[in-house]
Each structure stands twice: as structure tokens, then as C-alpha cells.
Backbone as ProteinMPNN parsed JSONL, in Angstrom:
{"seq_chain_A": "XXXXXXXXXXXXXXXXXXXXXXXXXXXXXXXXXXXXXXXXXXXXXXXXXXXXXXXXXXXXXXXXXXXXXXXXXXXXXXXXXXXXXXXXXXXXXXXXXXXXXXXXXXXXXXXXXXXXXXXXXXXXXXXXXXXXXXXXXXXXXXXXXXXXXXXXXXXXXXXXXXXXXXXXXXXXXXXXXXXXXXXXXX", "coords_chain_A": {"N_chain_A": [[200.133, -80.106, 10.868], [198.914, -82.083, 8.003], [199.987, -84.43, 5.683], [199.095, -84.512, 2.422], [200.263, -86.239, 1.178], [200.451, -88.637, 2.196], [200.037, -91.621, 3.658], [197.224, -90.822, 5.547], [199.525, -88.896, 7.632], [200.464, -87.227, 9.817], [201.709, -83.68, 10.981], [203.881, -82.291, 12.786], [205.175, -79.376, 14.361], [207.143, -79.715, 15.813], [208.721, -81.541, 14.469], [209.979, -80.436, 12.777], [212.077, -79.052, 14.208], [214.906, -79.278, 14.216], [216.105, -78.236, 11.755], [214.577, -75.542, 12.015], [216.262, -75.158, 13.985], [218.738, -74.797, 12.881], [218.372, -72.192, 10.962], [218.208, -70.377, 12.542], [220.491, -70.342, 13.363], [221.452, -69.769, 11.241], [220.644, -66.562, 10.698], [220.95, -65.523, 13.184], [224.461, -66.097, 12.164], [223.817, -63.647, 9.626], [223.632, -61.635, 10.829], [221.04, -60.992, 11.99], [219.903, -61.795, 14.084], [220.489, -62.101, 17.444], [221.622, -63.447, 21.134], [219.962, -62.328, 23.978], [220.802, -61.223, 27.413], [218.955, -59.827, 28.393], [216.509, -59.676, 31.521], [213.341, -61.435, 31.743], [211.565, -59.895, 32.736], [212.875, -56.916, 32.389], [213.209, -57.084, 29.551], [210.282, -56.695, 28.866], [210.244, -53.662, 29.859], [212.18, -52.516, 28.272], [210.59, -52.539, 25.752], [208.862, -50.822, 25.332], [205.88, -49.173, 24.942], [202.347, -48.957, 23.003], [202.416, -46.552, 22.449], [205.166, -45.212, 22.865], [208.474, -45.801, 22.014], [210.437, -48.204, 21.777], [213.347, -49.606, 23.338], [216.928, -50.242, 22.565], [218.2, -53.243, 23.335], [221.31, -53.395, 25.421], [222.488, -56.066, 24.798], [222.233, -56.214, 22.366], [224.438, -55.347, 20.593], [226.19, -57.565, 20.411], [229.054, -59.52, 18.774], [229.242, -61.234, 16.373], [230.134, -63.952, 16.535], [230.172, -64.107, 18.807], [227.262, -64.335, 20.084], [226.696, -66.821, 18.465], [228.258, -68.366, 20.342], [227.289, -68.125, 22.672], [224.234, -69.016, 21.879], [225.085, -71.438, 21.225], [225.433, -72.497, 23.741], [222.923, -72.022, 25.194], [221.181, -73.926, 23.675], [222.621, -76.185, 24.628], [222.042, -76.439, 27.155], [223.51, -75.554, 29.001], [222.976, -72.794, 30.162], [220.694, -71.688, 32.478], [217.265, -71.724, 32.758], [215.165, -68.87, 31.11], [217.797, -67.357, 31.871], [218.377, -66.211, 29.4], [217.612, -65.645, 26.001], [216.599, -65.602, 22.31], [216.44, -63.272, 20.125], [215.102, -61.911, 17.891], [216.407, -58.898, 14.835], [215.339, -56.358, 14.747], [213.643, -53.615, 14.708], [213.326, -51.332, 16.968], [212.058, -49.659, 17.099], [209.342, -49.76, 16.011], [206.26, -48.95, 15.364], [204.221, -51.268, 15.465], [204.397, -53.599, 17.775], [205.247, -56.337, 17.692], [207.117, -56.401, 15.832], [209.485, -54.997, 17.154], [212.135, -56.442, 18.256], [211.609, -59.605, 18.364], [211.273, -62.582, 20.345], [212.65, -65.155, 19.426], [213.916, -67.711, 20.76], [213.494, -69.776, 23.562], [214.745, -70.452, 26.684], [213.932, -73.955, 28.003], [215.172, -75.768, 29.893], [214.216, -78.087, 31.634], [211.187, -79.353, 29.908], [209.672, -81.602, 29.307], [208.999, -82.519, 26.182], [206.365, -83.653, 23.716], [206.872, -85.047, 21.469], [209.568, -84.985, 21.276], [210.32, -85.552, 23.675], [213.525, -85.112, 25.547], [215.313, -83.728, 24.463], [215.506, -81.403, 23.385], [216.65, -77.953, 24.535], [216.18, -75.493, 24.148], [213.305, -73.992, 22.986], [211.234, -73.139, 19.862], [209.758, -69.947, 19.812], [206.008, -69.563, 18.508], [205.251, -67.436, 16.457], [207.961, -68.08, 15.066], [207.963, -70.588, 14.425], [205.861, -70.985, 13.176], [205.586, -69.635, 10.415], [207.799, -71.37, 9.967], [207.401, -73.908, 9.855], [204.738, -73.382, 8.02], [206.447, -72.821, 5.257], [208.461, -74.844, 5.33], [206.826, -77.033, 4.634], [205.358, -76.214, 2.401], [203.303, -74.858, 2.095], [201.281, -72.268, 0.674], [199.028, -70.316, 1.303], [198.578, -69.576, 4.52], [196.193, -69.825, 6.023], [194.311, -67.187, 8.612], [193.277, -66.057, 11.409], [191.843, -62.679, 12.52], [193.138, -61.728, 14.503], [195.993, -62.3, 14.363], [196.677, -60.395, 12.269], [198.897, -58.11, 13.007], [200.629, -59.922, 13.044], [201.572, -60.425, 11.04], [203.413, -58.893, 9.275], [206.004, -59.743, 10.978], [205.872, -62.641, 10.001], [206.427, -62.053, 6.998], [208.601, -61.078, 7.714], [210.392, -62.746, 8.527], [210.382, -64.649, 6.701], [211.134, -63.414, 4.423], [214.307, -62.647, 5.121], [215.145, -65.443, 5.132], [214.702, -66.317, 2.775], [216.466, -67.007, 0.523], [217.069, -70.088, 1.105], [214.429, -70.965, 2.04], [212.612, -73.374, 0.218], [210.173, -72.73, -0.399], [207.272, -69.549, -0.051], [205.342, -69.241, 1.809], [202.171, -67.399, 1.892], [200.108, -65.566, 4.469], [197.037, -65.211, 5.113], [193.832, -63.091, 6.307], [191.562, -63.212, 8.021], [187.463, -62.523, 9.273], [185.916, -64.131, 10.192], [184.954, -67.529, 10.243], [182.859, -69.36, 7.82], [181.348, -72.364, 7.881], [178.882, -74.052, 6.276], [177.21, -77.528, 7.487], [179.312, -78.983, 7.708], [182.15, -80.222, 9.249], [184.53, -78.425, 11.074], [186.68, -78.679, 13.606]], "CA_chain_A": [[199.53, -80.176, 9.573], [198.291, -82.862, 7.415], [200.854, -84.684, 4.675], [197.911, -85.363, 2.275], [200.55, -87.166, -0.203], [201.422, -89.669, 2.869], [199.178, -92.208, 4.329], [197.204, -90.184, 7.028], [200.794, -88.749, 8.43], [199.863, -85.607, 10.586], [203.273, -83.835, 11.34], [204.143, -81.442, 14.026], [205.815, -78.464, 14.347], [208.409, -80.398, 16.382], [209.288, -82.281, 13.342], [211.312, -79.42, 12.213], [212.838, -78.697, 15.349], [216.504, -79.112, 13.308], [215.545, -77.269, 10.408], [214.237, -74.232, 12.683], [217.557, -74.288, 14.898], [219.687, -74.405, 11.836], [217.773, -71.176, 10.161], [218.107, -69.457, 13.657], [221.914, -70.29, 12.753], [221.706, -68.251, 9.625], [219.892, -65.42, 11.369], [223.222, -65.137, 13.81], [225.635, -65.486, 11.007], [223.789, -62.943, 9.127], [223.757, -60.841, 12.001], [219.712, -60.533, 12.162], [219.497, -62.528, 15.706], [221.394, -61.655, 19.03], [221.642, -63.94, 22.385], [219.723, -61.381, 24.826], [220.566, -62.092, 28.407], [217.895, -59.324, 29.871], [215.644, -60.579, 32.272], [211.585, -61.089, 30.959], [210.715, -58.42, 33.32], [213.519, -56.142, 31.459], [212.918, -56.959, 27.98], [208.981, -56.106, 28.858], [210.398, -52.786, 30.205], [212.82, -51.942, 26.863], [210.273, -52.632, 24.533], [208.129, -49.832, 25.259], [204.635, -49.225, 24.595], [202.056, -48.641, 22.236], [202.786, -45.182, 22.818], [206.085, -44.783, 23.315], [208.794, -46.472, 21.263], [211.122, -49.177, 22.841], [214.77, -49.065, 23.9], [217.501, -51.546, 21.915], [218.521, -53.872, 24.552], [222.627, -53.422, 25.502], [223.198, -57.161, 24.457], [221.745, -56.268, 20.55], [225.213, -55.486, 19.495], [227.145, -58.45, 20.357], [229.057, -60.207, 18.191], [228.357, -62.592, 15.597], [230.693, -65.159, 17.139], [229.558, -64.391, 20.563], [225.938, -64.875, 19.927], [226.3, -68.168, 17.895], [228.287, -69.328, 21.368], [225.636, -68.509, 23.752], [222.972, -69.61, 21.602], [225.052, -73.214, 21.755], [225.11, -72.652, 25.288], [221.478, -72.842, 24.935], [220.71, -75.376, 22.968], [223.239, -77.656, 25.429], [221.461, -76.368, 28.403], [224.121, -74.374, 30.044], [222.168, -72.042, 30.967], [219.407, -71.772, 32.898], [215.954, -71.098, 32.114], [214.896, -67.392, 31.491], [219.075, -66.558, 31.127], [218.701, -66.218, 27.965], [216.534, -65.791, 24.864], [217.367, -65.627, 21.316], [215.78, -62.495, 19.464], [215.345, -61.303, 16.089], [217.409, -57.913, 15.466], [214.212, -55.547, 13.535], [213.128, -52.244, 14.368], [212.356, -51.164, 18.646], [210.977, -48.575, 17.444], [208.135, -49.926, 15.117], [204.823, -48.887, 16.023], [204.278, -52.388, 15.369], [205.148, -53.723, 18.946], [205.762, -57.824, 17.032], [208.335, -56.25, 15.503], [210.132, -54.786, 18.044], [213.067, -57.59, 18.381], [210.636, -60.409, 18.97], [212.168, -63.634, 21.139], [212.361, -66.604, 18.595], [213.627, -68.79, 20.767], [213.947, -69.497, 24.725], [215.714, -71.86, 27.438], [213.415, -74.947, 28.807], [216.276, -77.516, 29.916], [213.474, -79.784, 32.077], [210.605, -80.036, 29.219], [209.896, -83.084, 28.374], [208.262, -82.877, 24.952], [205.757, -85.167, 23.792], [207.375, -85.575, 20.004], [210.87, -85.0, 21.205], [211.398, -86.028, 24.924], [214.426, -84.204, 26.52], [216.19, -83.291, 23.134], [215.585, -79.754, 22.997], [217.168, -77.522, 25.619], [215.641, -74.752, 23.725], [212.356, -73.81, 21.915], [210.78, -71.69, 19.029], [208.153, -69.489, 19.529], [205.348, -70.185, 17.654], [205.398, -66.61, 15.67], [209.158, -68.628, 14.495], [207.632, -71.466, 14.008], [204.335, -70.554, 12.386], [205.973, -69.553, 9.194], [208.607, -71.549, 8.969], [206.556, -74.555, 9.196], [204.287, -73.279, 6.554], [207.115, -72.614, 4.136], [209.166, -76.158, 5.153], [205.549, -78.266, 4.296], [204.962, -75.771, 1.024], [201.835, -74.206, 2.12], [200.544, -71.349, -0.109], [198.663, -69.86, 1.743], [198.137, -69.632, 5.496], [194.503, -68.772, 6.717], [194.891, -67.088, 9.952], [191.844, -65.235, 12.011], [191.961, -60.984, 12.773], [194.32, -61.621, 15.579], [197.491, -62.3, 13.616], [196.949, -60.034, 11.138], [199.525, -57.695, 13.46], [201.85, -60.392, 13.362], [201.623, -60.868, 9.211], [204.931, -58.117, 9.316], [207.13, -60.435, 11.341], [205.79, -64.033, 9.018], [206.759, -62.041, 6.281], [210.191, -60.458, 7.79], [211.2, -63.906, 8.215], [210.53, -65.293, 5.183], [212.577, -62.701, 3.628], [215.425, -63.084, 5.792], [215.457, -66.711, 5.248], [214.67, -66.967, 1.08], [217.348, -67.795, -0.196], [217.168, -71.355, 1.693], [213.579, -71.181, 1.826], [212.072, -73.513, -1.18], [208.127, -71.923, -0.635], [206.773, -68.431, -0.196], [203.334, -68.986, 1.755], [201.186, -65.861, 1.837], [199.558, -65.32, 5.397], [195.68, -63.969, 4.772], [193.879, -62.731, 7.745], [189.533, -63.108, 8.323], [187.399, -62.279, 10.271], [184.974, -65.25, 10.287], [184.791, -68.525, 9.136], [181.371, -70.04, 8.456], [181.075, -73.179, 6.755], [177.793, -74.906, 6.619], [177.46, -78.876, 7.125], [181.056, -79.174, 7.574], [182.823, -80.34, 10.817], [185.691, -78.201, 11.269], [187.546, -79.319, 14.115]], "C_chain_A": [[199.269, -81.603, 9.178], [199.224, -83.187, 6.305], [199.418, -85.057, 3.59], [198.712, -86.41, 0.965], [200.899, -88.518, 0.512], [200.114, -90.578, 3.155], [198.628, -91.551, 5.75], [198.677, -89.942, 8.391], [200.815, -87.378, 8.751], [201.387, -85.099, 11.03], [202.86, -82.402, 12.272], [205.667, -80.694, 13.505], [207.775, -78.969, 14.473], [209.409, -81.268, 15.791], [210.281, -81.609, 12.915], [211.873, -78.753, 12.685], [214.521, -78.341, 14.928], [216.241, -78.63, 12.395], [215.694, -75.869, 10.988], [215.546, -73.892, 13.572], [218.785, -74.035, 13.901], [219.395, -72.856, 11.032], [217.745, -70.425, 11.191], [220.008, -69.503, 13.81], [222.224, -69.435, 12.114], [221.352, -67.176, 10.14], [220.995, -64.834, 11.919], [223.622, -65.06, 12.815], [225.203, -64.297, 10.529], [223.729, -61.551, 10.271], [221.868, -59.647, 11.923], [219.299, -61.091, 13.309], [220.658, -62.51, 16.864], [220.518, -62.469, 20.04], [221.18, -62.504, 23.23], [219.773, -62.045, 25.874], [220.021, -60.722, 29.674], [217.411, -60.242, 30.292], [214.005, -60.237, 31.757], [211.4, -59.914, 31.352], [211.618, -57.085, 32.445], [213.233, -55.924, 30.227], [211.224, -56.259, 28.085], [208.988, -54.316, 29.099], [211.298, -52.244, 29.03], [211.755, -51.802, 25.536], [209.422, -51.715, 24.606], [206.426, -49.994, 24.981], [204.009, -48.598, 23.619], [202.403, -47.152, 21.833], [204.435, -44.576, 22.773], [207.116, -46.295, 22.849], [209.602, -47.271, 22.188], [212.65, -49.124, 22.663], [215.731, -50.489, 23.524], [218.27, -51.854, 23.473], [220.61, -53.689, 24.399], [223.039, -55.201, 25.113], [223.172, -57.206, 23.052], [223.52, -56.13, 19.874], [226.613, -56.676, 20.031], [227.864, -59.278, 19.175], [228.637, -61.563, 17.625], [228.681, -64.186, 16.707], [230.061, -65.104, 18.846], [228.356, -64.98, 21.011], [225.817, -66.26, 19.24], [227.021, -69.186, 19.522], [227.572, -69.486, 22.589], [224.73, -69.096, 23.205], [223.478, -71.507, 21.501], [225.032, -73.502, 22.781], [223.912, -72.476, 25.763], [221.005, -73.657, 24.865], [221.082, -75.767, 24.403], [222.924, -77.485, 26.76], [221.996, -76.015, 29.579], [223.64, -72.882, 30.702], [220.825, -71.973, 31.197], [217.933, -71.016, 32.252], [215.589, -69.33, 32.406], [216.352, -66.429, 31.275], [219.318, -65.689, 30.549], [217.792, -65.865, 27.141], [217.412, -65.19, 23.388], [216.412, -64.341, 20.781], [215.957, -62.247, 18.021], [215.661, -59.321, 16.119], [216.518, -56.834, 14.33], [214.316, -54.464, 13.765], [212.74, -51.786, 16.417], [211.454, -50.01, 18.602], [209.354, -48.568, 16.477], [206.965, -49.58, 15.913], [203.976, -50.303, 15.907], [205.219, -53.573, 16.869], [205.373, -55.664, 18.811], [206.943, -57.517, 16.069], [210.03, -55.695, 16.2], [211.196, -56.01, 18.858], [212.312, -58.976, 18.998], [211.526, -61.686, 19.385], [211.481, -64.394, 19.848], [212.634, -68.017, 19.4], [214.184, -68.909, 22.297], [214.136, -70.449, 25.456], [214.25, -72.593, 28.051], [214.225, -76.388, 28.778], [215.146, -78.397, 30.418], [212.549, -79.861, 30.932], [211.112, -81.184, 29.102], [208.983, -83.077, 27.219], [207.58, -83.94, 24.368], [205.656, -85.547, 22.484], [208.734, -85.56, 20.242], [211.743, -85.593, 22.092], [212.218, -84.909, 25.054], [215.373, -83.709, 25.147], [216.886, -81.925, 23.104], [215.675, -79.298, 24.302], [216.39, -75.879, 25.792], [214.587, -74.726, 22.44], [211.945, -72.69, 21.318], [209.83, -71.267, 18.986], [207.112, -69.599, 18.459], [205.258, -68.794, 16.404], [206.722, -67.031, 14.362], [208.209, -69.636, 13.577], [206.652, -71.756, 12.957], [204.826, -70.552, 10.931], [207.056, -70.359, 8.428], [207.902, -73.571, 8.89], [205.779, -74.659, 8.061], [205.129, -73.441, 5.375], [208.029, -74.449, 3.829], [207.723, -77.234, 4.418], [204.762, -77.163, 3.009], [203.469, -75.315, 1.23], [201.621, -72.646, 1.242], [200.209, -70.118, 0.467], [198.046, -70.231, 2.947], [197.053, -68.784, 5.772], [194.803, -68.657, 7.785], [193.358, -66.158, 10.213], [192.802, -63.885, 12.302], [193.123, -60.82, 13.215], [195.556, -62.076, 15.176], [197.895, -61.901, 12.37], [198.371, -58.842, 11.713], [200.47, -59.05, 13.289], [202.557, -60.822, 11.98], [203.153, -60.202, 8.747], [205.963, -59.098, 9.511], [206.81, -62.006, 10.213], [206.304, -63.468, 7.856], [208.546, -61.295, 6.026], [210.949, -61.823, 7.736], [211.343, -64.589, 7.095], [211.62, -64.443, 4.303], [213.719, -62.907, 3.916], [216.02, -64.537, 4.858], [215.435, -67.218, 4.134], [215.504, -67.15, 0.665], [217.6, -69.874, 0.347], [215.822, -72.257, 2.072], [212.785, -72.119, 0.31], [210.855, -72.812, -1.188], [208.13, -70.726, -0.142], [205.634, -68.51, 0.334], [203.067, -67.442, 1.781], [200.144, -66.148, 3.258], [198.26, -64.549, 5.445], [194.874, -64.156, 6.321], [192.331, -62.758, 7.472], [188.688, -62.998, 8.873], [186.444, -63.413, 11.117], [185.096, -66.377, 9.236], [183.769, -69.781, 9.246], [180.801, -71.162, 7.239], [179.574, -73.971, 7.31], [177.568, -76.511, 6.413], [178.482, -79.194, 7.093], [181.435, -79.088, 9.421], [184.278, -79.484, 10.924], [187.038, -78.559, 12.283], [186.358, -79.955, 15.273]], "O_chain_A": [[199.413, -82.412, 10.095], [199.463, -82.146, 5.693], [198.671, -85.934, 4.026], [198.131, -87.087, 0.117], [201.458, -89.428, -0.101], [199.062, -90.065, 2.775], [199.243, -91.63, 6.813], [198.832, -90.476, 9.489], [201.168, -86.493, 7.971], [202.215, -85.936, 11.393], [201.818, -81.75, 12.336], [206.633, -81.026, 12.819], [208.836, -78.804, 13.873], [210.485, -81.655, 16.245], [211.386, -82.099, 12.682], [212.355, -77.783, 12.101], [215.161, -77.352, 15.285], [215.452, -79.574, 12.423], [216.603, -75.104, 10.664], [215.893, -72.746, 13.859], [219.661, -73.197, 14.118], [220.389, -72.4, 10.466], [217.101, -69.418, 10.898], [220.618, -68.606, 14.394], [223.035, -68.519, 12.257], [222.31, -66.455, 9.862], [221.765, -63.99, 11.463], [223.35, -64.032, 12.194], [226.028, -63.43, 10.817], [223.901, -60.418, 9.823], [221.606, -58.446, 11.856], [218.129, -60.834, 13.592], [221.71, -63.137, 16.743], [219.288, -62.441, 20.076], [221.977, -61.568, 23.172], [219.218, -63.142, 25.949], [220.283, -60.528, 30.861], [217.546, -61.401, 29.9], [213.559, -59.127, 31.47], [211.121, -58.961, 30.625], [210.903, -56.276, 31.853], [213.015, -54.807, 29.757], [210.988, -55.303, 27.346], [208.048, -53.639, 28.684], [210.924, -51.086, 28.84], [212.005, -51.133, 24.533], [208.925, -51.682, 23.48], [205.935, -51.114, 24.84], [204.64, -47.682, 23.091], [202.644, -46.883, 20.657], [204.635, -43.37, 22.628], [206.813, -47.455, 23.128], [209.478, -47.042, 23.391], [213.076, -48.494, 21.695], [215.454, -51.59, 24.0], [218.704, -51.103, 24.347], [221.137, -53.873, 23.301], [224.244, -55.405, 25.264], [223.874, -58.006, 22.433], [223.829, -56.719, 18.838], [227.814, -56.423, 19.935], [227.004, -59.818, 18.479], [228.027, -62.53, 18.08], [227.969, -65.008, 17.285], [229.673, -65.934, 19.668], [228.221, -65.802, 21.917], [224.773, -66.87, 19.468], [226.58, -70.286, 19.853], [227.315, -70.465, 23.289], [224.158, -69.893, 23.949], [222.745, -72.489, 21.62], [224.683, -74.637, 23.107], [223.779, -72.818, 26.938], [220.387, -74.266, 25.739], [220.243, -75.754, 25.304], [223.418, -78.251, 27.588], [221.515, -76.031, 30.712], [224.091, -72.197, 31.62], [219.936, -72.145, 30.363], [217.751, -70.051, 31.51], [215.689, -68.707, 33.463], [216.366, -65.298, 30.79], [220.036, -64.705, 30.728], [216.758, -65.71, 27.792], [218.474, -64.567, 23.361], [215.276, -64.558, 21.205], [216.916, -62.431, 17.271], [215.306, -58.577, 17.033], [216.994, -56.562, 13.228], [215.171, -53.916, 13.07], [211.659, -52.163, 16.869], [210.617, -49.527, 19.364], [208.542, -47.652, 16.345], [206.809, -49.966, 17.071], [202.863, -50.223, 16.425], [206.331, -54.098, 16.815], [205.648, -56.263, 19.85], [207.633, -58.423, 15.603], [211.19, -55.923, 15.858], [210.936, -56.371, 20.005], [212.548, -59.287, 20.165], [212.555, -61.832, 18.726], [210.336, -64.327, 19.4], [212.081, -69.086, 19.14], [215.223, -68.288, 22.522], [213.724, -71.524, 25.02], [213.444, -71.82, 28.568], [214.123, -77.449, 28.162], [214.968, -79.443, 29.795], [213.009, -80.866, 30.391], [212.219, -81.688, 28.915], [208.014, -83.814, 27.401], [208.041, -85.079, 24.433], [204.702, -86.224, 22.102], [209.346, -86.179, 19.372], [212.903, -85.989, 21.987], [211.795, -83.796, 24.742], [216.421, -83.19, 25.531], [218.024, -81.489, 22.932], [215.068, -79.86, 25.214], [216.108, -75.252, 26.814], [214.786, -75.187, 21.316], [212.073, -71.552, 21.768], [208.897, -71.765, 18.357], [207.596, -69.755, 17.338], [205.189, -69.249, 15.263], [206.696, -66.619, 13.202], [207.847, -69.497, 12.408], [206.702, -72.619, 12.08], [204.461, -71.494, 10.228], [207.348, -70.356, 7.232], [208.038, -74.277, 7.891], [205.866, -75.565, 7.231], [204.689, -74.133, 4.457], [208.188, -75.057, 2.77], [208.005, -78.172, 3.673], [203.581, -77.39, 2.748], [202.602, -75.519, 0.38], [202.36, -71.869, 1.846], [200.819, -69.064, 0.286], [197.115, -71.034, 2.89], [196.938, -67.558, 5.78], [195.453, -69.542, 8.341], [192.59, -65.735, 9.348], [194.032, -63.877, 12.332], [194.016, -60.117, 12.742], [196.275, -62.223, 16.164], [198.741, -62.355, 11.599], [199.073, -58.594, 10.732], [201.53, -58.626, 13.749], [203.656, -61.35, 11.81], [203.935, -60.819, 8.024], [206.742, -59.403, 8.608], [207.83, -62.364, 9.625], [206.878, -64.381, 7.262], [209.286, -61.084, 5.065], [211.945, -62.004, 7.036], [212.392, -65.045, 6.639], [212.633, -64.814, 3.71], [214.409, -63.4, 3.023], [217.02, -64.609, 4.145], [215.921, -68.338, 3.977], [215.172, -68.057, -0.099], [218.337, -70.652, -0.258], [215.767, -73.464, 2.312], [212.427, -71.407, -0.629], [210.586, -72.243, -2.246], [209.209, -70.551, 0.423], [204.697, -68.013, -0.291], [203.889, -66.532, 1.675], [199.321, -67.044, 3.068], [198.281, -63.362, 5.771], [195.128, -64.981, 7.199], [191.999, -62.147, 6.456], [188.971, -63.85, 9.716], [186.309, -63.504, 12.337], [185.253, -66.341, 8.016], [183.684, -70.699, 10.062], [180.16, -70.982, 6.203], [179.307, -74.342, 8.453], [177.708, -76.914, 5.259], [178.704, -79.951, 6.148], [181.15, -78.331, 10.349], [185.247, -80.233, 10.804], [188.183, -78.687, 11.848], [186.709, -80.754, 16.142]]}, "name": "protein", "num_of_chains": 1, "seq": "XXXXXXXXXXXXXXXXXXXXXXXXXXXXXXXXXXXXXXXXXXXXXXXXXXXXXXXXXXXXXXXXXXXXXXXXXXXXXXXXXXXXXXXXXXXXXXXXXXXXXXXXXXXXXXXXXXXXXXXXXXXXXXXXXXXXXXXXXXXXXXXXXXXXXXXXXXXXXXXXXXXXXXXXXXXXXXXXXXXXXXXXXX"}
């Protein structure tokens, strides 16, 4: 995004890299996020299809404490890539297949990030990130195109989750075109 109260100071997601792993903190404590240690190809096979609802993974009911110590054994890069993943703890059987325990956040010990360097052991999907960016930089309202109007459920499951610690509320609107005339958009 764009600070427009700063001197041209463009900020990145990655900016709120501690922010977003602290609020994936609260998620554990509150017991809305579980350490899953299927494998991709597994979790693709639990979650079912449009058709046919999806299957809660055997790691969903771990404890609180258990899941906040794998997910530091995350972060600190004890385990390997793919291990692991952090999920959000919703609905498997939504006909809504972004709600269906969606990964927030998953192991890359080698990245090297090109705002963070080697910092982060683990990152947040951008469905995580998406909203809670908007809400940390007070956005209003996020314009988004057709294709994430399916994902408007989960931007607004998190926000709920997370209001009480949240200061902003954006609103996620969805379009199908956007046609400005004489105007450079990107």
C-alpha cells in the first residue's frame, strides 16, 4: 500500500510480519487455529470437493498448548518445509471450499525475503494477510475483482475473530470491471 500521510512511504505486507504472527497467536489461544501436520497431498484429499463435503483433519483437535508449541517450532524452523501448516479451525463442510480450514500460515526455513531476509521461518498466506493488512493500515474499503468475491467469507471470518484487537473494520467489495478513462492505473 501507499502511506499517503508519510512522504511517498509504500509499505509491504511484510511490514506486519509481527503483528500477523502475534494475531495467529490469538487464533491458537482462542482455539480457532490448529498446527496441521497432514501432508499437502492429504489436506487436498480431506477437504473434499465442490460436491462432496470435506473430512476434519485428525490433528484439528489438538490442544491449545500443543499447537502454540508446534507453531513455535515453526516459526524457529524446526521443522521442515511442508511438516507443517498452521490452519484456521471453520467449517469442512462449507459449501464454500475457502472456508473449509484454510492454511494461514506455512514452513519456508531457506526463503530469503526481499523486506525481511532470513527472519521468517514461516509465512502468511495472502487470504491472512490480505485483510489483516487492510485493517492494520485502516483501509475502509478494499476493492477486489469477481475472483475474491468467494473468499469475502473468510476476510470477514477473520476480522471477526480478531476485533477485539483489531482498531479498523475494512469492508471487502467485489467488481467486475474497472474502467477508468485517461488514468494510468498501474
Amino acid at each position: 500500500g501507499f502511506d499517503w500521510g508519510a512522504e511517498e512511504r509504500l509499505t509491504f505486507a511484510s511490514d506486519y510480519f509481527d503483528k500477523f504472527y502475534e494475531y495467529a497467536l490469538i487464533l491458537i489461544k482462542d482455539g480457532k487455529a490448529y498446527v496441521d501436520s497432514l501432508s499437502p497431498s492429504e489436506m487436498r484429499e480431506y477437504r473434499g470437493t465442490l460436491k462432496t463435503p470435506g473430512v476434519e483433519s485428525p490433528y484439528r483437535t489438538r490442544s491449545v498448548e500443543e499447537n502454540l508449541e508446534l507453531f513455535g517450532k515453526m516459526a524457529d524452523g524446526e521443522l521442515p518445509d511442508g511438516e507443517a501448516a498452521l490452519r484456521l479451525k471453520i467449517d469442512m463442510s462449507s459449501g464454500n471450499m475457502n472456508m473449509r480450514d484454510p492454511v494461514i500460515y506455512r514452513i519456508k526455513r531457506d526463503a530469503d525475503h526481499p523486506q525481511t531476509g532470513q527472519k521468517w521461518k514461516v509465512y502468511p498466506m495472502y487470504d491472512y494477510a490480505h485483510v489483516l493488512t487492510d485493517a492494520l493500515e485502516g483501509i475502509t474499503h478494499s476493492l477486489c475483482t469477481l475472483e475474491f468475491e468467494a473468499h469475502r467469507p473468510l476476510y470477514d471470518w477473520i476480522l471477526q475473530q480478531l476485533q477485539p484487537v483489531l482498531l479498523a473494520t475494512p469492508r471487502q467489495i467485489e467488481f467486475s470491471r474497472l474502467n477508468l478513462q485517461y488514468t494510468v492505473v498501474s
